[in-house]
N, C-alpha and C positions, 0 to 999 in steps of 0.2 A: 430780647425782642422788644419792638417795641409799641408794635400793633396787630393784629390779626383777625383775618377776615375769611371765613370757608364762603366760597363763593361758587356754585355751581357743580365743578368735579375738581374743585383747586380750593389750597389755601395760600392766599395771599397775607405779605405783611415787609415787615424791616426789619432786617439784621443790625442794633446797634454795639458799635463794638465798645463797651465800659470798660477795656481795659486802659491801661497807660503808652500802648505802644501801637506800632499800626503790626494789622491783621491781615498777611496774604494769602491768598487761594489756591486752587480753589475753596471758595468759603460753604460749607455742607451746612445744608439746612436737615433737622431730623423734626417728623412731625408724626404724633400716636393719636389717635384718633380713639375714642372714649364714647362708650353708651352713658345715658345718664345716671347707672348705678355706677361707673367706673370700669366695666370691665373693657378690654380692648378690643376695638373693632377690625383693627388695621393700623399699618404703619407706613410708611413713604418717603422717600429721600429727593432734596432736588438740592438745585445752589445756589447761592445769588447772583444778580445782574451783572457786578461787579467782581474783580480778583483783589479789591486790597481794600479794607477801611483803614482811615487814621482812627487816631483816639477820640470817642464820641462820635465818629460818624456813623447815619443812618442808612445800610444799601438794602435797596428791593428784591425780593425772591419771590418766587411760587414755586408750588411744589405741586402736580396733580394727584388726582388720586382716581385709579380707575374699577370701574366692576360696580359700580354704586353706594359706595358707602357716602352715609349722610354725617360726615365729620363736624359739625356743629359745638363738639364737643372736642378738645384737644390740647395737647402739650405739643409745645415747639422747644428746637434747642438748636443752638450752631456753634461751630466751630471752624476755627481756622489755621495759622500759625506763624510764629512771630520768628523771626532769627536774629 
């Protein structure tokens, strides 16, 4: 990833892809949502904007999250697949 933003009842940011190959979709975004001792508050799945990155590119996702969790605190990860 390469930036992230909890913004409201979403986390926004960029899926970049560091590997050597391009990356197609759909590309899963996973984000865990963390109190500030660590324990988990929630989790939430969305995808990004786009279905393929090349190598090094940057694509947009949001992911929401509902019921009110104050995600402030969190880990992101995505995946895709290359053939």
């Amino acid at each position: 990833m390469k930036e992230s933003t909890f913004l409201g009842d979403r986390l926004v940011g960029e899926f970049v892809n560091d590997s050597e190959v391009t990356v197609t979709g759909p590309i899963d975004i996973s984000v865990v949502c963390l109190d500030s001792s660590g324990a988990i508050l929630g989790n939430a799945r969305g995808f990004t904007d786009k279905d393929e990155a090349a190598p090094g590119e940057s694509v947009p996702f949001q992911v929401t999250f509902y019921g009110g969790i104050d995600c402030t605190n969190f880990l992101v990860a995505g995946r895709g697949y290359s053939f």
